[in-house]
C-alpha positions as CSV (number, residue, x, y, z in Angstrom):
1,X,0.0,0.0,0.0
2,X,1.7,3.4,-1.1
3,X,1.6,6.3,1.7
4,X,-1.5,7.9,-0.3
5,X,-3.1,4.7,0.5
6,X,-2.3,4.7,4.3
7,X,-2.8,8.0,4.4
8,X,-6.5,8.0,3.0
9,X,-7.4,4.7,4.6
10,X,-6.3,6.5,8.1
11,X,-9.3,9.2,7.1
12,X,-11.7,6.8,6.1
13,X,-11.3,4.9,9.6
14,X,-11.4,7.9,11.5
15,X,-14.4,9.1,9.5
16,X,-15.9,5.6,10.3
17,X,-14.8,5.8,14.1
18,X,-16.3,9.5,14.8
19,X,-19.6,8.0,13.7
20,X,-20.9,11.3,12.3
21,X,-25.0,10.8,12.0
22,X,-25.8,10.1,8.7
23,X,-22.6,9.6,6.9
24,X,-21.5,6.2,5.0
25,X,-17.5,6.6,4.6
26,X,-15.9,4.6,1.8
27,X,-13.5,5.3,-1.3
28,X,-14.6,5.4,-4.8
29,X,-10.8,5.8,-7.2
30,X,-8.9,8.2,-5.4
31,X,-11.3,10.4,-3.2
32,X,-12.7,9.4,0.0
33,X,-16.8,9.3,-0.6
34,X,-19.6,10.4,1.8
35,X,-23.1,9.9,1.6
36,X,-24.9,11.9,3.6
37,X,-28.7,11.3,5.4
38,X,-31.1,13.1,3.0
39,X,-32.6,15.2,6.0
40,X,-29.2,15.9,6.9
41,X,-28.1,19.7,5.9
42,X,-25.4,19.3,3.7
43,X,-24.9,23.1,3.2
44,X,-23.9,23.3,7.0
45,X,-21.5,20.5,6.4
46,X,-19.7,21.8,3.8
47,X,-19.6,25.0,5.8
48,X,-18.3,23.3,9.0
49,X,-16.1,20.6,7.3
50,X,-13.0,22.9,6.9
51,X,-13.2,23.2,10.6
52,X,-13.7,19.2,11.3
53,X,-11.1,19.0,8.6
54,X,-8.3,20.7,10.9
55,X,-9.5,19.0,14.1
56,X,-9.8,15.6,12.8
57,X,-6.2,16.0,10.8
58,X,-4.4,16.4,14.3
59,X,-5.6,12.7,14.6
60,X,-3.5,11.3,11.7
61,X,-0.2,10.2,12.3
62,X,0.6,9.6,8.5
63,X,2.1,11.9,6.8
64,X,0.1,14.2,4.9
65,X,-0.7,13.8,1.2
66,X,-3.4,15.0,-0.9
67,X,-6.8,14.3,-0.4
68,X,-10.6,14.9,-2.5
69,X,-13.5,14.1,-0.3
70,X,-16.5,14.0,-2.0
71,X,-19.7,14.4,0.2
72,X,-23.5,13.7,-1.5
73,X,-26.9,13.2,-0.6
74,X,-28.8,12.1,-3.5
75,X,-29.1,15.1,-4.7
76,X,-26.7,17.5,-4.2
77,X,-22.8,17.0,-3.8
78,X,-19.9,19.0,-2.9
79,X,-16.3,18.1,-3.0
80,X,-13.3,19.3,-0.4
81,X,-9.3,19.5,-1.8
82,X,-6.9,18.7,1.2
83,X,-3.4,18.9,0.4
């Protein structure tokens, strides 16, 4: 597994381990991909996952690489560039 791979798979586990409501964490090619609960408000996520982001990164002991998260709820999506 290259470092991008331990490095992603680190996310996805601690994505998986926060147990946000709502969100199913996996990988689809290179991004990490998360569905979000249709009553969820994806709007505030994407306004508050900058934030989580920088909190959550603190928690990785890989070192950092880039990252595209991709976050949808059937039907609307946004995406998040870390690195």
């Amino acid at each position: 597994m290259t470092t991008t791979g331990k490095y992603r798979s680190s996310w996805v586990q601690i994505l998986k381990d926060k147990q946000f409501p709502g969100w199913e964490v996996g990988v689809h090619g290179q991004a990490i991909v998360v569905k979000i609960a249709p009553e969820r408000d994806l709007k505030e996520i994407e306004n508050q996952f900058p934030k989580t982001f920088s909190e959550l990164s603190a928690e990785i002991k890989e070192p950092k690489e880039w990252l595209k998260f991709i976050f949808y709820n059937g039907t609307s999506r946004f995406q998040y560039i870390a690195g």
